[in-house]
N, C-alpha and C positions, 0 to 999 in steps of 0.2 A: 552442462547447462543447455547445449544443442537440444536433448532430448527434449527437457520440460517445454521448451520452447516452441518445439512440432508439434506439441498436443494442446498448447493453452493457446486460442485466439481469443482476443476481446472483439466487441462487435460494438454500435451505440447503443444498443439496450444492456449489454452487460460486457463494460470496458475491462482489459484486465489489467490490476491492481497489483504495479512491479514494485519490489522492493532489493532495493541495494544496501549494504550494510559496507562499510567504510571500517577501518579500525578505529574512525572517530565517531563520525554520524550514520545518521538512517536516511535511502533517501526513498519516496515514494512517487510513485506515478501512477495514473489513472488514465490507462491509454486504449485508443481505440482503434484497432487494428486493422479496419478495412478502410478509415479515410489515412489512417498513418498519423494522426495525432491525441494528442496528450490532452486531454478535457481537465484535468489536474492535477498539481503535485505539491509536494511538500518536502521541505529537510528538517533536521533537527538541529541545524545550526542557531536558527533562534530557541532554541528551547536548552540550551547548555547548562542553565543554574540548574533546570530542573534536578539534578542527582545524578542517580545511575545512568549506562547506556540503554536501560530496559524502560528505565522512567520516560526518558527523552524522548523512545520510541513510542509508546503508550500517547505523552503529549503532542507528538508528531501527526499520528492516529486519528488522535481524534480531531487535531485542524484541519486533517483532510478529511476527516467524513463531514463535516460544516460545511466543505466547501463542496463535497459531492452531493449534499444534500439539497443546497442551494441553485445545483446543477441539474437538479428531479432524477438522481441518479439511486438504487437500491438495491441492484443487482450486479454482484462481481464474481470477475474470477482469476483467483488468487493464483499468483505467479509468484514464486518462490525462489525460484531458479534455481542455482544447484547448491543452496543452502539448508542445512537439516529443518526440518520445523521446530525449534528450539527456540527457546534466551528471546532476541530480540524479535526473530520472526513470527515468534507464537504470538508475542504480546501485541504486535500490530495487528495478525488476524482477529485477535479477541478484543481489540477494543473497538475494529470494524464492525464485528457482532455484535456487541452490545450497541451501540448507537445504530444498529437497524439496517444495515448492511447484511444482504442476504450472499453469502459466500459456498 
């Protein structure tokens, strides 16, 4: 996880967008790396009816592109950390992308 983490800086034009995965929930962050804070985040702890843990993540997704968008924010970059890009973490990249999130 050390490595990913030497090479991804967020900055405030383009924050990077942490994701933790829980054996329960998902949780995201939209952090900016040169003031040391977090411009937005989100869990999926309100989203638990939604289904699956892929679903949750999905509807997680897109509440925080709402709120990065509202923040004039368009530009990320995706921190993964030392998790495959699979299952849960694809599905929060790809629904970053499709609501206009340039990753």
């Amino acid at each position: 996880m050390k490595r990913v983490r030497t090479k991804v800086r967020g900055t405030a034009e383009r924050p990077r967008l942490n994701v933790f995965r829980s054996n329960r929930f998902t949780y995201l962050q939209a952090i900016n790396d040169q003031d040391g804070k977090t411009i937005a985040s989100e869990n999926s702890k309100g989203f638990s009816t939604a289904g699956t843990k892929i679903e949750e993540a999905k509807a997680t997704a897109k509440a925080l592109a709402e709120k990065l968008k509202t923040a004039k924010v368009k530009k990320l970059v995706f921190d993964r950390g030392s998790y495959k890009y699979h299952g849960r973490v694809k599905a929060v990249a790809e629904v970053m992308r499709e609501h206009g999130m340039e990753m």
